[in-house]
C-alpha positions in Angstrom: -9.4 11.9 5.4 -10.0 9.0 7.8 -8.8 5.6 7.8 -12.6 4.0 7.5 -12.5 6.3 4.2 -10.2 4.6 2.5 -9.3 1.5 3.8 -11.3 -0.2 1.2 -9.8 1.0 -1.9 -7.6 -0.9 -4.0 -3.6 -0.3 -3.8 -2.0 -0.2 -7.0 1.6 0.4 -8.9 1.5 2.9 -11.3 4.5 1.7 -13.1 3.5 -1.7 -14.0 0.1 -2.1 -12.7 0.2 -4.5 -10.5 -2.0 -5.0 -7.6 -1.8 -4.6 -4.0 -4.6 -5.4 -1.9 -6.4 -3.2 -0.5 -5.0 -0.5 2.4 -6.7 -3.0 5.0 -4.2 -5.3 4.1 -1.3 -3.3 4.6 0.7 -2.1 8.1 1.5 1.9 8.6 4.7 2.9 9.7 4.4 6.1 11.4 6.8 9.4 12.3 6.9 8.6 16.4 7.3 12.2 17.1 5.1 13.6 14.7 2.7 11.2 14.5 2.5 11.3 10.2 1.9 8.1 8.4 5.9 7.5 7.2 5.5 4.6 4.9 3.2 1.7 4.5 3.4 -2.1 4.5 2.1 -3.5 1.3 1.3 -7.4 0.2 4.0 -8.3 -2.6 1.2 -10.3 -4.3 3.4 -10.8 -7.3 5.8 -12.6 -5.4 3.7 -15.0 -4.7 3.6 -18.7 -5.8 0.7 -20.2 -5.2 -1.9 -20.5 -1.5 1.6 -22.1 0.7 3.8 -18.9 -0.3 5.0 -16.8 3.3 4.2 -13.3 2.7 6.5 -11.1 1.2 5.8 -6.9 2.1 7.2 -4.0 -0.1 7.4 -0.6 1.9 6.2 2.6 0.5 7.4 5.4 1.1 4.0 8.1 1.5 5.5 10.1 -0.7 5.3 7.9 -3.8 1.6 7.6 -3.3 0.6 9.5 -6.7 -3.1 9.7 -6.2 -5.7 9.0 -3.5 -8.8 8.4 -6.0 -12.7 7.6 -5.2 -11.4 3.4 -5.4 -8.0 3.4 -5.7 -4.9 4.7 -4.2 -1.8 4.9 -7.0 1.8 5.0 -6.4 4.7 5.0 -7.8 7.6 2.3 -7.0 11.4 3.0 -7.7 
């Protein structure tokens, strides 16, 4: 799957359901020897308090992405 393919969809916890952003909103951390997507950078949009807030990231490990669906991508935080 390519990166245009799914930068679109919607990032979100499957624990509590809270949103994300989408995946063009988020920074990948790759394997520098293998070249495999390691974790990913996600907005913290429920840190947020109000438009002035800084931003605040949560990383992701790829392996607690659940589900890559037609809209959505669905993991599952610790």
């Amino acid at each position: 799957m390519r990166l245009s393919e799914i930068g679109d969809k919607e990032i979100v916890d499957l624990r509590n359901g809270s949103r994300h952003g989408q995946l063009w909103d988020a920074e990948m951390l790759f394997e520098k020897d293998t070249g495999k997507i390691k974790s990913i950078l996600v907005p913290n949009l429920q840190s947020k308090i109000g438009f002035l807030a800084g931003h605040d990231f949560m990383q992701l490990p790829w392996s607690s992405i659940v589900k890559i669906g037609e809209d959505i991508i669905i993991f599952e935080s610790q």
